[in-house]
LUMMARVEX-966475 format. One record per residue: residue number from 1; residue in one letter; chain; x, y, z of N, C-alpha, C in turn. Coordinates in Angstrom, 2 decimals, decimal comma. Example, Ala and Ser with C-alpha at 12.3 -4.5 7.8 and 13.67 -1.06 7.14 Angstrom:
<nodes>
node resi:1 | resn:A | chain:A | n.c1:13,19 | n.c2:-5,69 | n.c3:7,80 | ca.c1:12,30 | ca.c2:-4,50 | ca.c3:7,80 | c.c1:13,20 | c.c2:-3,30 | c.c3:7,80
node resi:2 | resn:S | chain:A | n.c1:12,85 | n.c2:-2,25 | n.c3:7,08 | ca.c1:13,67 | ca.c2:-1,06 | ca.c3:7,14 | c.c1:12,90 | c.c2:0,03 | c.c3:7,87
</nodes>
This chain:
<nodes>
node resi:1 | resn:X | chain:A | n.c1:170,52 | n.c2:5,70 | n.c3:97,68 | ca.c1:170,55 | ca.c2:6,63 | ca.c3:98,79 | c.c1:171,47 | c.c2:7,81 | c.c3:98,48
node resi:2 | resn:X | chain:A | n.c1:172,66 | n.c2:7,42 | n.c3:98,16 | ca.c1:172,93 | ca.c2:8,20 | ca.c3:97,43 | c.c1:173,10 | c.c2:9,36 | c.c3:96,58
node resi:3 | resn:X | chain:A | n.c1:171,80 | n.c2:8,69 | n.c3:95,35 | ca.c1:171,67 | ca.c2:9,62 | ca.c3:94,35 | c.c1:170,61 | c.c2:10,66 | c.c3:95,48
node resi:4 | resn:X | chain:A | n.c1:169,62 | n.c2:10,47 | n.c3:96,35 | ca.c1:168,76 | ca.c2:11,17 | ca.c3:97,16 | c.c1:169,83 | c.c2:12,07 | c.c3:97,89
node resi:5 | resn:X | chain:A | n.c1:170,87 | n.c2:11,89 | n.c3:98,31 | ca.c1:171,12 | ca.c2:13,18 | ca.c3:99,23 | c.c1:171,96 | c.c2:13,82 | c.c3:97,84
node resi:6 | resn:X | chain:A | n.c1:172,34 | n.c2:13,54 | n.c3:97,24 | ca.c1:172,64 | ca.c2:14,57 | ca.c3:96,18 | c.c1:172,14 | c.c2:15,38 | c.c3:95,31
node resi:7 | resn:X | chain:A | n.c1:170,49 | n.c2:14,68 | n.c3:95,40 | ca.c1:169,28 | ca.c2:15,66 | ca.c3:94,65 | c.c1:168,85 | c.c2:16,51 | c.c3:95,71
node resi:8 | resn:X | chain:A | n.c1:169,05 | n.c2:16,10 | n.c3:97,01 | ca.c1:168,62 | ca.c2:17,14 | ca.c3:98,35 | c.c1:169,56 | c.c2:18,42 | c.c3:98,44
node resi:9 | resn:X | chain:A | n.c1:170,75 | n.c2:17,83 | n.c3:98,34 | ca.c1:172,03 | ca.c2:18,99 | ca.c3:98,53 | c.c1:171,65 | c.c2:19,86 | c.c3:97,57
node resi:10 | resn:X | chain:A | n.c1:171,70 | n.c2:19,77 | n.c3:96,04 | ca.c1:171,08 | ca.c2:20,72 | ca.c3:95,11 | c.c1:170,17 | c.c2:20,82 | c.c3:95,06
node resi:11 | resn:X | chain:A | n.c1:169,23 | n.c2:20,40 | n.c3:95,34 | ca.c1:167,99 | ca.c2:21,64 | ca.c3:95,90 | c.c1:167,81 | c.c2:22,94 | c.c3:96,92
node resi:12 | resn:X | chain:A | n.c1:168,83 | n.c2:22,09 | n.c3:98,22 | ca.c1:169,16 | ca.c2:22,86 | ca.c3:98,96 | c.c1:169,62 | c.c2:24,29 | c.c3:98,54
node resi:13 | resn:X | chain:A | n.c1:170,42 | n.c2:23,92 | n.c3:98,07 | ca.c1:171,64 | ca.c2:24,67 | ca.c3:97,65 | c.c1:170,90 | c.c2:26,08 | c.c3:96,69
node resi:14 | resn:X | chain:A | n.c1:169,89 | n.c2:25,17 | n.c3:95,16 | ca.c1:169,35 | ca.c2:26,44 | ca.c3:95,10 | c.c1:168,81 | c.c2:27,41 | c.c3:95,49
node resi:15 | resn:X | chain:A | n.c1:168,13 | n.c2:26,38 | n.c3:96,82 | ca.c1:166,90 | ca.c2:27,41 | ca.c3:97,63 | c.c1:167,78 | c.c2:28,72 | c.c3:98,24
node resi:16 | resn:X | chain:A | n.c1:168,84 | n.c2:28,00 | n.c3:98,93 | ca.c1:169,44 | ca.c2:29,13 | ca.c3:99,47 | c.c1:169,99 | c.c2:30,26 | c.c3:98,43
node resi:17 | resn:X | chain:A | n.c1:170,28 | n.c2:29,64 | n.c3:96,87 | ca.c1:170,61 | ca.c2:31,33 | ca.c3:95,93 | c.c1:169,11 | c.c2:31,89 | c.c3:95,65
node resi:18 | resn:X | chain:A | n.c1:168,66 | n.c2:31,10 | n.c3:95,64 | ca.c1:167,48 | ca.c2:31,94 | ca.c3:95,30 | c.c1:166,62 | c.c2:32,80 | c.c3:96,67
node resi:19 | resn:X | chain:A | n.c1:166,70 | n.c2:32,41 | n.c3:97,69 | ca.c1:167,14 | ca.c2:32,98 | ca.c3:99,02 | c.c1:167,98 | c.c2:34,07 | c.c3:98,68
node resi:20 | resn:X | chain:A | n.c1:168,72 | n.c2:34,45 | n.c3:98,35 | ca.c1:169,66 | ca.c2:35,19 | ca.c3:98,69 | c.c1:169,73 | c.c2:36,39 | c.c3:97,77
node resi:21 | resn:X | chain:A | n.c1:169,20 | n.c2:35,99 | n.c3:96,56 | ca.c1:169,19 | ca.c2:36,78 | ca.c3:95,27 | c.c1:167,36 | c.c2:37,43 | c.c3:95,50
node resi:22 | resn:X | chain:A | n.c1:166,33 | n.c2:37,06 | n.c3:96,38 | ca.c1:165,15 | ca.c2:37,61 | ca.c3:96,82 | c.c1:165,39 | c.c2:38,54 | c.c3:97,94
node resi:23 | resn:X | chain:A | n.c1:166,39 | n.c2:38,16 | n.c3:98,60 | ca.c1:167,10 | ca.c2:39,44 | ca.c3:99,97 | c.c1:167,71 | c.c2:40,56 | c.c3:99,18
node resi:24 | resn:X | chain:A | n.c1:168,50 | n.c2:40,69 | n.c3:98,32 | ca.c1:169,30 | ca.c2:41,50 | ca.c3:97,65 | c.c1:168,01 | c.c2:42,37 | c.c3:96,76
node resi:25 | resn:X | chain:A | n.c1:167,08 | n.c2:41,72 | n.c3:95,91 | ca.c1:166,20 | ca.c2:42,51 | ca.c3:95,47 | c.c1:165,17 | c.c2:42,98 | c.c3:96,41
node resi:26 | resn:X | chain:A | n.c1:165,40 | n.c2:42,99 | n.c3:98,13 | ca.c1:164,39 | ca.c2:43,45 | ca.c3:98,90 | c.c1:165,30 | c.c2:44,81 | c.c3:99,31
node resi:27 | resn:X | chain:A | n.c1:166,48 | n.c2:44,28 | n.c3:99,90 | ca.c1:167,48 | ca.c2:45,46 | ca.c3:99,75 | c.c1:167,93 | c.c2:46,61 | c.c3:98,73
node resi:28 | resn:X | chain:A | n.c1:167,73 | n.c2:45,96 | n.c3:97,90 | ca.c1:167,67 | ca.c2:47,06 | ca.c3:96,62 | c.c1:166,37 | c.c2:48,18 | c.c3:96,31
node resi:29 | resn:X | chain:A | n.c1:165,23 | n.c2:47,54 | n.c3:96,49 | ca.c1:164,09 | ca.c2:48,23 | ca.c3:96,64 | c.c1:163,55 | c.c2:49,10 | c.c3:98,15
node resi:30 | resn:X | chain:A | n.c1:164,10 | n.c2:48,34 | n.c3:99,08 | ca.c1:164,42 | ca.c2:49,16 | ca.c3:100,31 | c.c1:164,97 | c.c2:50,42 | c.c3:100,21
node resi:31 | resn:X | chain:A | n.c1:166,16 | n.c2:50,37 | n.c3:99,34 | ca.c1:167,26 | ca.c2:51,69 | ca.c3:99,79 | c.c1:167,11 | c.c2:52,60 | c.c3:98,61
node resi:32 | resn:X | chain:A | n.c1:166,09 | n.c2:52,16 | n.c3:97,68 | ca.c1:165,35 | ca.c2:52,85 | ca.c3:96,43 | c.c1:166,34 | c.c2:52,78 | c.c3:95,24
node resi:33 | resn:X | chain:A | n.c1:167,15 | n.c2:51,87 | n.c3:95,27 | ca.c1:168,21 | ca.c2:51,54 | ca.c3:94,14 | c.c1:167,40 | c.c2:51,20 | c.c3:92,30
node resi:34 | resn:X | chain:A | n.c1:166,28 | n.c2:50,40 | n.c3:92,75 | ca.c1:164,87 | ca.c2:50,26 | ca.c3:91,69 | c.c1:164,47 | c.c2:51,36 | c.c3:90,97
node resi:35 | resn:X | chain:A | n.c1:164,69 | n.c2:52,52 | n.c3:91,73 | ca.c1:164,04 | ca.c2:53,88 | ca.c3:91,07 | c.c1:165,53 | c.c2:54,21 | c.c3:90,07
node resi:36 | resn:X | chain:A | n.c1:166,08 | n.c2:53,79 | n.c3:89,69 | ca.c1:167,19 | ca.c2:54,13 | ca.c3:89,12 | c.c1:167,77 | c.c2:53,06 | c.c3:88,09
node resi:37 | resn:X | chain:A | n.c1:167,86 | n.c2:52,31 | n.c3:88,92 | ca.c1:168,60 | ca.c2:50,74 | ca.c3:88,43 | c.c1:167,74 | c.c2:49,46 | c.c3:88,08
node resi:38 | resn:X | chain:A | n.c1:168,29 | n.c2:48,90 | n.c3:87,25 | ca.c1:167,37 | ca.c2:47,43 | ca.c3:86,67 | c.c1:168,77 | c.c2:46,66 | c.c3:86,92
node resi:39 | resn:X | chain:A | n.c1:168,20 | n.c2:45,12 | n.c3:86,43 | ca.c1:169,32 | ca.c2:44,25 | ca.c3:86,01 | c.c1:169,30 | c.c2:44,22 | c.c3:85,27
node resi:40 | resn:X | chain:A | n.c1:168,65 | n.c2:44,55 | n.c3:83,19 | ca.c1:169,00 | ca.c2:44,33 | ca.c3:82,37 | c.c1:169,14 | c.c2:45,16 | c.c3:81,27
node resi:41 | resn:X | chain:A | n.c1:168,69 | n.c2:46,61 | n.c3:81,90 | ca.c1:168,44 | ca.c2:47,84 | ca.c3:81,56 | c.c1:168,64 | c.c2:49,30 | c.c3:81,81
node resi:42 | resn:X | chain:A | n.c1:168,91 | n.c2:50,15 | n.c3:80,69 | ca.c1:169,43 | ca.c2:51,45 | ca.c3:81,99 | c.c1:168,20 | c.c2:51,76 | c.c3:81,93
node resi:43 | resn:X | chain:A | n.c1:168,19 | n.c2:52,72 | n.c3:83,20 | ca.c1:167,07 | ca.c2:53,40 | ca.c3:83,50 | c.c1:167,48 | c.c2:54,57 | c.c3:83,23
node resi:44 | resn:X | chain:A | n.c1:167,09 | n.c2:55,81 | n.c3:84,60 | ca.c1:168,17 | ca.c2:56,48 | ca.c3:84,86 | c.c1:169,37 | c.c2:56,31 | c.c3:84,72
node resi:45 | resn:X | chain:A | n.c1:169,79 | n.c2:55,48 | n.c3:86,14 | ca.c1:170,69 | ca.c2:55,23 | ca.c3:85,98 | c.c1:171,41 | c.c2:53,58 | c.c3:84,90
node resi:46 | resn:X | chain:A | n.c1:172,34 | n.c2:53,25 | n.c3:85,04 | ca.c1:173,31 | ca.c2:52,14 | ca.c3:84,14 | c.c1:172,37 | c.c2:50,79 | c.c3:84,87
node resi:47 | resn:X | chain:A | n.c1:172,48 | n.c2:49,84 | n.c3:83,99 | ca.c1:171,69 | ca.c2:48,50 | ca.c3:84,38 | c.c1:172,66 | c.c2:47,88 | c.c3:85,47
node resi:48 | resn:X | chain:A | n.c1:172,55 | n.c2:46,97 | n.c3:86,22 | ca.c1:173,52 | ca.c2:46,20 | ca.c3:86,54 | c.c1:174,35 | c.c2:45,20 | c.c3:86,28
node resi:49 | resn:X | chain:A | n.c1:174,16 | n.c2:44,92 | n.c3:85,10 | ca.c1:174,80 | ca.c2:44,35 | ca.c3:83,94 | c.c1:175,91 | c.c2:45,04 | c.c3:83,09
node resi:50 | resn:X | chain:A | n.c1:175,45 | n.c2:46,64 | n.c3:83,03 | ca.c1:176,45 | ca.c2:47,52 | ca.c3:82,72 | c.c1:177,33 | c.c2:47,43 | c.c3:83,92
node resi:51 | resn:X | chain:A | n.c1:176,96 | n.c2:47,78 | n.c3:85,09 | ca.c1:178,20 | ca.c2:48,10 | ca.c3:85,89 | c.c1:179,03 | c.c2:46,75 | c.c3:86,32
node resi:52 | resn:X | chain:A | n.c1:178,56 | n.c2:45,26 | n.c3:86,36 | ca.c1:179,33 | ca.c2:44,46 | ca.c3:86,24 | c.c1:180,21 | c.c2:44,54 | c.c3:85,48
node resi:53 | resn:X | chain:A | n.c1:179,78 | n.c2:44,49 | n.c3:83,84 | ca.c1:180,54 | ca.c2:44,75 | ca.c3:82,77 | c.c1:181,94 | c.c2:45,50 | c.c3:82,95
node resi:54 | resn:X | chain:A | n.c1:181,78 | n.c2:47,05 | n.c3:83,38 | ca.c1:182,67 | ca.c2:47,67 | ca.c3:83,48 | c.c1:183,82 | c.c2:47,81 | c.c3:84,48
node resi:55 | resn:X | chain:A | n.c1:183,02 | n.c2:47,06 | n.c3:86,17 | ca.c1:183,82 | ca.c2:46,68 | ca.c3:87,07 | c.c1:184,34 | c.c2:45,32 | c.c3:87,00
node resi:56 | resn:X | chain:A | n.c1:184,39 | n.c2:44,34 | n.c3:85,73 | ca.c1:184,86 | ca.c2:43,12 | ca.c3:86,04 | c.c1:185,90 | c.c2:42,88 | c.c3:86,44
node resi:57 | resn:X | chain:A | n.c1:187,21 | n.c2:43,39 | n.c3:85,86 | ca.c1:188,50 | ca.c2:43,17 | ca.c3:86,33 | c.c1:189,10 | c.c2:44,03 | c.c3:87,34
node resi:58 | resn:X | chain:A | n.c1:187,99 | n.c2:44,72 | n.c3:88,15 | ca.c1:188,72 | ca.c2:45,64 | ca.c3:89,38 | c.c1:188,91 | c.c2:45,50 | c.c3:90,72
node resi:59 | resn:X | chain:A | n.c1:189,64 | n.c2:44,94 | n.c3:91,01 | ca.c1:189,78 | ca.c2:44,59 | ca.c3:92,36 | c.c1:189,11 | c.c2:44,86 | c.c3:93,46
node resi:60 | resn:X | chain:A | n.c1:188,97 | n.c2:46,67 | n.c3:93,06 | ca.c1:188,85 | ca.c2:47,40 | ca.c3:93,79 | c.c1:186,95 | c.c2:47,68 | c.c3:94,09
node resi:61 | resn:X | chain:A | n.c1:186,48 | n.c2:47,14 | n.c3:92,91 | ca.c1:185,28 | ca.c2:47,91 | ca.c3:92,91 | c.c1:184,42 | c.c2:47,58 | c.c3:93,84
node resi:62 | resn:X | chain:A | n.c1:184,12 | n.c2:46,81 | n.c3:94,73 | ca.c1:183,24 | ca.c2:46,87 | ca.c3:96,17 | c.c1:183,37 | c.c2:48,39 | c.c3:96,49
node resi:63 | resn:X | chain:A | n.c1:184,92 | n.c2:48,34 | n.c3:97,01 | ca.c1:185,33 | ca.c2:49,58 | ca.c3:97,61 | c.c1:184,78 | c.c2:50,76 | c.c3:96,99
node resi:64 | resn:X | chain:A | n.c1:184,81 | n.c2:50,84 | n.c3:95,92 | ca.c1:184,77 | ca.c2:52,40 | ca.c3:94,93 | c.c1:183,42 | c.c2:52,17 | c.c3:94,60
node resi:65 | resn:X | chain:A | n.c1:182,95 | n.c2:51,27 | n.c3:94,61 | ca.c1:181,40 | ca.c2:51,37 | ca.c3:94,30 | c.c1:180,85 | c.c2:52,07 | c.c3:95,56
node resi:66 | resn:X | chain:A | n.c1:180,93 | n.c2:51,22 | n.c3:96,85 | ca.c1:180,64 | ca.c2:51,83 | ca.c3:97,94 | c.c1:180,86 | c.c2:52,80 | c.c3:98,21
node resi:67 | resn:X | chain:A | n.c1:182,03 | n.c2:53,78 | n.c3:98,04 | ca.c1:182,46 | ca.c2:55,29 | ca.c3:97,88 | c.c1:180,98 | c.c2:55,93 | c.c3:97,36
node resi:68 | resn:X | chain:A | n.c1:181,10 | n.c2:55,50 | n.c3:96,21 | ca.c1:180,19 | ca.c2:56,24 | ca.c3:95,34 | c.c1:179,09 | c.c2:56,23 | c.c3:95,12
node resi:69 | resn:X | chain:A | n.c1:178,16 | n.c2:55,03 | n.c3:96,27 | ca.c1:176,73 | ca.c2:55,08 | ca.c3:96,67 | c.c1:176,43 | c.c2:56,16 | c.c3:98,23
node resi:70 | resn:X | chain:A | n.c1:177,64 | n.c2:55,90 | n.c3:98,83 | ca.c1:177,56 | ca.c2:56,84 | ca.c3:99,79 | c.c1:178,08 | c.c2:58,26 | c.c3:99,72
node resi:71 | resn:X | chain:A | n.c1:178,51 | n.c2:58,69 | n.c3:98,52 | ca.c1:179,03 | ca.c2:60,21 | ca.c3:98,77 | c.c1:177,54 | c.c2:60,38 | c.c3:96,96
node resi:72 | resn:X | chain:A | n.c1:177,47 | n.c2:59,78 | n.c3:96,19 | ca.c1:176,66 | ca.c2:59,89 | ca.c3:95,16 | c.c1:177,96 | c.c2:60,12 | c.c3:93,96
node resi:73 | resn:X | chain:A | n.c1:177,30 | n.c2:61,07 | n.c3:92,60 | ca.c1:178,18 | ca.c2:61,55 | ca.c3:92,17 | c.c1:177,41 | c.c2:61,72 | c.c3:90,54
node resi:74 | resn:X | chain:A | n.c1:178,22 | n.c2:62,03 | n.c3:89,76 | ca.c1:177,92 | ca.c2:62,04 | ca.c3:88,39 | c.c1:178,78 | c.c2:62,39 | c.c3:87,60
node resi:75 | resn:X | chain:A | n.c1:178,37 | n.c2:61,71 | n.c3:86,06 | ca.c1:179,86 | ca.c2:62,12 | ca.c3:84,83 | c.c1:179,84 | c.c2:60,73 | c.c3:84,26
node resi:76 | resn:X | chain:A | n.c1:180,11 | n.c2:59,69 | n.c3:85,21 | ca.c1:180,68 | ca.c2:58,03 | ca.c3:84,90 | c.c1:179,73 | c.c2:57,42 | c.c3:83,64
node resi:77 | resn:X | chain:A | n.c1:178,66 | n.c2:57,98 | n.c3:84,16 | ca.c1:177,62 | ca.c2:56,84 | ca.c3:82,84 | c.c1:176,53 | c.c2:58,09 | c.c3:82,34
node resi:78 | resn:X | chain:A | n.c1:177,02 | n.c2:59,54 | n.c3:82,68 | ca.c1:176,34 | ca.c2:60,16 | ca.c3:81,82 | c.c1:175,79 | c.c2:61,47 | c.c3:82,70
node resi:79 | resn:X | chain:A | n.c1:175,24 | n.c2:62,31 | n.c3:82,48 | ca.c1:174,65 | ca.c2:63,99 | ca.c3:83,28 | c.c1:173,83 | c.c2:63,40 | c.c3:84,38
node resi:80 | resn:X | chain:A | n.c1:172,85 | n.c2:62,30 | n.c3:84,23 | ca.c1:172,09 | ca.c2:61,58 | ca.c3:85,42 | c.c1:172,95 | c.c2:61,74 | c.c3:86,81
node resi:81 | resn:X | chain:A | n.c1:172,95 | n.c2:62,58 | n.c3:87,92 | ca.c1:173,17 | ca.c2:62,21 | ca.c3:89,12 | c.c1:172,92 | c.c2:61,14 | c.c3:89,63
node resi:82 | resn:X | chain:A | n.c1:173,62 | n.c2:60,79 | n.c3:90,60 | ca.c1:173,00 | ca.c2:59,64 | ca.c3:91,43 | c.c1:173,37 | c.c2:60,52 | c.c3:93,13
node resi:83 | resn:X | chain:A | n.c1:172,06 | n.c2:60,70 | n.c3:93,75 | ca.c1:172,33 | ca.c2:61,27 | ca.c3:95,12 | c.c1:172,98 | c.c2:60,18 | c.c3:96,03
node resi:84 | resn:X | chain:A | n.c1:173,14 | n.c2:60,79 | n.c3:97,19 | ca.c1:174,43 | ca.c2:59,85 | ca.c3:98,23 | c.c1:172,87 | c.c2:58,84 | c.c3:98,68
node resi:85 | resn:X | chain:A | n.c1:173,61 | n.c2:57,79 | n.c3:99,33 | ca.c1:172,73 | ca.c2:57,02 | ca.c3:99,88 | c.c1:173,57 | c.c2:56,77 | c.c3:101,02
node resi:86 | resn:X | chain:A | n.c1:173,18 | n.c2:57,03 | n.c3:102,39 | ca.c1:174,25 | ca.c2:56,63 | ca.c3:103,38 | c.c1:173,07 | c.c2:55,73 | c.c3:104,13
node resi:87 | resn:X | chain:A | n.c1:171,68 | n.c2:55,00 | n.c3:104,11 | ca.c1:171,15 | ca.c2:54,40 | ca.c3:105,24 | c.c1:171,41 | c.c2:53,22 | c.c3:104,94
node resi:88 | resn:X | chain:A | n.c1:172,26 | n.c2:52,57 | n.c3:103,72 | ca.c1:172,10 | ca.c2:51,12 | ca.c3:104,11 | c.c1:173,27 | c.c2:50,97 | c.c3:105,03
node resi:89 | resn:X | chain:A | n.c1:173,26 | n.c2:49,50 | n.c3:105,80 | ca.c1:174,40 | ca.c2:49,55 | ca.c3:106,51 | c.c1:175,68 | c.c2:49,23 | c.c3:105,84
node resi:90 | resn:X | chain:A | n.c1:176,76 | n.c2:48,82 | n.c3:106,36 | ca.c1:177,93 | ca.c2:48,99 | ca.c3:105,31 | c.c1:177,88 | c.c2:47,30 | c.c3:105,22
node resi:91 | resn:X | chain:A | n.c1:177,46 | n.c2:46,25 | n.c3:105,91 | ca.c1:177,21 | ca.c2:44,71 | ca.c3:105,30 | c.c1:176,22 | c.c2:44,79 | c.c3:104,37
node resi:92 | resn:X | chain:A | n.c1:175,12 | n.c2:45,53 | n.c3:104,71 | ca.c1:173,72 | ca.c2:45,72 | ca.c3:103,77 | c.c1:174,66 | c.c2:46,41 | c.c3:102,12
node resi:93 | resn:X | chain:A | n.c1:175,48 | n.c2:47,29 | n.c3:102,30 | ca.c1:175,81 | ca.c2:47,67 | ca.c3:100,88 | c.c1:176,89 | c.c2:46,85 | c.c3:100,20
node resi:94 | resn:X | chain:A | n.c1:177,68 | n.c2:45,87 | n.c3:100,87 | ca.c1:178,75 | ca.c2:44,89 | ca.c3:100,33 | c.c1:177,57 | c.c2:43,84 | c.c3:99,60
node resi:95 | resn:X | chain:A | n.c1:176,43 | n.c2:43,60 | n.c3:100,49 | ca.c1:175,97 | ca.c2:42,20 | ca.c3:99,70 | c.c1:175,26 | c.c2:42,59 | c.c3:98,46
node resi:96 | resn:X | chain:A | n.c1:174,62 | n.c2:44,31 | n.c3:98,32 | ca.c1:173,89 | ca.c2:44,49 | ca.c3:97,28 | c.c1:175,23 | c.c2:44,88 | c.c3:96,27
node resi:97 | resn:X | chain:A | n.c1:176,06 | n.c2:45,92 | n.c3:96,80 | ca.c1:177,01 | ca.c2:45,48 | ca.c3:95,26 | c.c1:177,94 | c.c2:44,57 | c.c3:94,81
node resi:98 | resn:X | chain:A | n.c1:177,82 | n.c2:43,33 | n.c3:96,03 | ca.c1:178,78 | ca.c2:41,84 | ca.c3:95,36 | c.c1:177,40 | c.c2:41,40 | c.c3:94,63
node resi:99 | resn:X | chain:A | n.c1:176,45 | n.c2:41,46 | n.c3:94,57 | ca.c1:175,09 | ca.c2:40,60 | ca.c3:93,91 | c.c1:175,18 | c.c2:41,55 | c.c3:92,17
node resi:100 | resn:X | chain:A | n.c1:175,48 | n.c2:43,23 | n.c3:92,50 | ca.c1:175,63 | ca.c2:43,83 | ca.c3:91,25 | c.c1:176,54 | c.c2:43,18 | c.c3:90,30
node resi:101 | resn:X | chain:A | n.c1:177,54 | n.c2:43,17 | n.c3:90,99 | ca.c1:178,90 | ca.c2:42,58 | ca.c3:90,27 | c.c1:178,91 | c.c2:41,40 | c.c3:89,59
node resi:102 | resn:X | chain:A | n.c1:177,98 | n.c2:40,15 | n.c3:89,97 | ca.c1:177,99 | ca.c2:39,16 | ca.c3:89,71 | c.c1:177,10 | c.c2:39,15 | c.c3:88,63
node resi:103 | resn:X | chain:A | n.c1:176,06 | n.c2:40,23 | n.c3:88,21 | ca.c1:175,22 | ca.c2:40,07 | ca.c3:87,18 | c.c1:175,40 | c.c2:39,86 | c.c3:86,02
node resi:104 | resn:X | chain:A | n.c1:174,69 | n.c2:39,20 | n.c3:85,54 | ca.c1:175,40 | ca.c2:38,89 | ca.c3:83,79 | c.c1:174,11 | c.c2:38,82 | c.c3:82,76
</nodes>
């Protein structure tokens, strides 16, 4: 009995990342982040693998990422602009760039 709720819990458990990681790529394609961004590739813009990479040890980077989806900007990863994006909401833009961050 046992071993059954412990094969249930991890199942559970994946459903809900994989849940969660299918919301983030609906949000991402919602707010047109796709036209720019991959997870394993630059496009236009840097993969999300790059910007994990480079934000790993920053405390800060939710914050400064979010700065810099909502005001836009360019220089960081090259002449490519990236225009402002202000319609996601500000929970809608924490969960898509904690999901960036975590990419590997």
């Amino acid at each position: 009995m046992k071993k059954l709720i412990s094969i249930f819990v991890v199942a559970c458990s994946a459903l809900v990342t994989m849940g969660n990681a299918l919301a983030v790529d609906e949000l991402h394609k919602k707010y047109g982040c796709t036209a720019c961004h991959a997870d394993d590739k630059k496009l236009l813009g840097p993969s999300y693998k790059e910007v994990a990479a480079k934000y790993k040890a920053d405390k800060d980077a939710v914050k400064k990422l979010s700065e810099k989806v909502r005001k836009g900007g360019m220089g960081v990863w090259g002449q490519n602009p990236m225009p402002p994006n202000a319609a996601p909401t500000d929970a809608e833009l924490k969960t898509m760039i904690e999901a960036v961050l975590k990419t590997k």
